[in-house]
C-alpha positions as CSV (number, residue, x, y, z in Angstrom):
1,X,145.9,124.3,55.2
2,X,143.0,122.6,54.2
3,X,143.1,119.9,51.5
4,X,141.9,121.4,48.0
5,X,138.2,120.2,46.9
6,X,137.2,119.2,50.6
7,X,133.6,120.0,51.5
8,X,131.5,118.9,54.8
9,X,127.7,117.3,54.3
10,X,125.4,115.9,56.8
11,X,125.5,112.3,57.9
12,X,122.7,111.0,58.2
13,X,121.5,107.2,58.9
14,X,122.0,106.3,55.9
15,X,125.5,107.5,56.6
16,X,126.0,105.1,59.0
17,X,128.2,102.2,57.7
18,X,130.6,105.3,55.7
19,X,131.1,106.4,59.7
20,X,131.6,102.9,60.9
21,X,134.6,102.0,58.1
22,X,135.8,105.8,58.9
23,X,135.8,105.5,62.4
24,X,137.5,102.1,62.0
25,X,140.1,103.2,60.0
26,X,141.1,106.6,62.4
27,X,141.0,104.8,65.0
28,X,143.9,102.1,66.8
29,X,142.5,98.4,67.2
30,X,143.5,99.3,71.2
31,X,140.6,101.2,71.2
32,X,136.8,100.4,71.0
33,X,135.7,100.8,67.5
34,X,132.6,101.1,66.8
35,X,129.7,99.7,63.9
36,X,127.1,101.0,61.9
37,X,124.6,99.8,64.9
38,X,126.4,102.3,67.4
39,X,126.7,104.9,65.1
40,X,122.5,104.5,63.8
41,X,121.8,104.6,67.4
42,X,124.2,107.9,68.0
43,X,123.0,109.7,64.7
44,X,119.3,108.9,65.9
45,X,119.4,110.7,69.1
46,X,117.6,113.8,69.8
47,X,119.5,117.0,68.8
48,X,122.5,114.9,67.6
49,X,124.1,116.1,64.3
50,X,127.0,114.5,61.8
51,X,129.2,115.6,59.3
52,X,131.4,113.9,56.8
53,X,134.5,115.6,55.4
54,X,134.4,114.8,52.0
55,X,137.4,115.1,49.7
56,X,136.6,115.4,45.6
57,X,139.8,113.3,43.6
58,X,139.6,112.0,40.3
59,X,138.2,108.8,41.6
60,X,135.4,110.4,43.2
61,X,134.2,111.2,46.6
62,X,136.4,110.1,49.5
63,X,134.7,110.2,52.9
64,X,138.3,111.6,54.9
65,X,136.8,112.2,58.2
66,X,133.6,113.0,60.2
67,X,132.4,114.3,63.3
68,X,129.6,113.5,65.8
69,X,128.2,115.9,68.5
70,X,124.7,116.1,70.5
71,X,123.3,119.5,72.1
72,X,120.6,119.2,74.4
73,X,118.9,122.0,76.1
74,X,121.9,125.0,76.2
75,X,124.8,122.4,76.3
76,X,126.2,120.5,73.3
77,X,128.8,117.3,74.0
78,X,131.3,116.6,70.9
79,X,131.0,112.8,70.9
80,X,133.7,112.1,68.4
81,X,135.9,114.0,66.0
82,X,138.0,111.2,63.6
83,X,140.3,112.1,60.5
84,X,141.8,109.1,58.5
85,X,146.1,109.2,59.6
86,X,146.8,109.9,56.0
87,X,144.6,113.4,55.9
88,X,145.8,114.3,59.3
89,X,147.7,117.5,59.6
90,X,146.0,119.2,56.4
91,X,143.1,121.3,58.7
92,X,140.6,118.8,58.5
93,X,139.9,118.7,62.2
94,X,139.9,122.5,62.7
95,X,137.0,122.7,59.6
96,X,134.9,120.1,61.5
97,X,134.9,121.6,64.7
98,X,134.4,125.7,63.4
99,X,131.6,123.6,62.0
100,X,130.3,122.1,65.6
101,X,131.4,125.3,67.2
102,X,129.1,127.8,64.8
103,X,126.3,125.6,65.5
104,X,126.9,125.7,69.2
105,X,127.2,129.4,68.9
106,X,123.6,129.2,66.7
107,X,121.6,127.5,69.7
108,X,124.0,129.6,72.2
109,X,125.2,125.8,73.7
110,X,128.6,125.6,75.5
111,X,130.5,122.7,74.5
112,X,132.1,119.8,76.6
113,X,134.4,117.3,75.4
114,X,136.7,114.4,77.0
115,X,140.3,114.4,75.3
116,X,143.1,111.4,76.5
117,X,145.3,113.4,77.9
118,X,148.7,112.0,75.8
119,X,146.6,113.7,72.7
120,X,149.3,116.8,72.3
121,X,147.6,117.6,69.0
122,X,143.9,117.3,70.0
123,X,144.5,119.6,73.0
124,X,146.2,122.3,71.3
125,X,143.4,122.5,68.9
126,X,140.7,122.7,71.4
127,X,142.8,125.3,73.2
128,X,142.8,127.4,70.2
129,X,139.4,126.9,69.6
130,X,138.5,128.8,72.4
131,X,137.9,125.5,75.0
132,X,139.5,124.7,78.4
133,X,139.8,122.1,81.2
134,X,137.4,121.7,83.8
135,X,137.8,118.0,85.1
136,X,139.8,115.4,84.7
137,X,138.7,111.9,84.5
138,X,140.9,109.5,86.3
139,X,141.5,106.2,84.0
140,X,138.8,106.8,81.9
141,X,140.3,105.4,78.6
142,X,141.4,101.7,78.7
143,X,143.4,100.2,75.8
144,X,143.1,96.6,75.1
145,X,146.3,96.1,76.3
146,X,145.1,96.8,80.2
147,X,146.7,100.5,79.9
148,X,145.0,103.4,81.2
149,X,144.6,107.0,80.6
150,X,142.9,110.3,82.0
151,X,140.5,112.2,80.0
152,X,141.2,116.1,80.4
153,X,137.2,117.4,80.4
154,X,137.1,120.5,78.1
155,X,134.4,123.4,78.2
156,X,134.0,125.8,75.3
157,X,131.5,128.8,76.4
158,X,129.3,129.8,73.5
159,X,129.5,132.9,72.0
């Protein structure tokens, strides 16, 4: 179930330092986190689009999670997908990427993805969502503590 009063926009550049404190925040100090510079940089690339989730409380707007993918040509590759730990669970995720996903399926763009593979929750979403493995990457994720992991490649045809 999705959170009441939730609503996706556009990031944009001037989005940038909301996706930086964001990704910052989803994201464990093991792994690399990056600034408003990387995420400029990644929002200003040809045929890359943003969202932010967006929750409406009586404080105002609360930027709960975003979502950062790039198409180019007839493939699209989700960069990044992050919800804050305390909005996790609620649908959040699954909004973002029908999001990414009806996009793909407007420019008819199959989807790829790299997913750790200890990320139980991440892969049963993409596997619902209509995506599966193709590749593995051996060691591709590297924690600051020296551990490694594989990324499980995913492919989602477009429809």
């Amino acid at each position: 179930m999705t959170a009441p009063g939730l609503r996706l926009e556009a990031a944009t550049a001037a989005s940038t330092e909301v996706l930086a404190a964001l990704h910052q925040q989803t994201f464990t100090s093991e792994e690399q986190i990056w600034n408003a510079g990387s995420f400029r940089d990644l929002v200003a690339m040809p045929g890359a689009r943003a969202w932010l989730a967006i929750e409406a409380t009586d404080a105002g707007d609360l930027p709960v999670a975003f979502a950062l993918v790039r198409f180019v040509a007839d493939e699209g590759e989700i960069i990044t997908i992050g919800v804050l730990p305390d909005r996790r669970r609620q649908g959040i995720a699954r909004l973002l990427l029908a999001e990414i996903t009806r996009e793909a399926d407007s420019v008819k763009a199959a989807l790829f993805l790299e997913v750790e593979e200890n990320n139980v929750a991440a892969l049963a979403l993409y596997g619902e969502s209509g995506f599966s493995e193709v590749g593995r990457r051996k060691n591709y994720y590297v924690r600051g503590n020296g551990e490694k992991a594989d990324a499980i490649v995913l492919r989602r045809n477009a429809a």
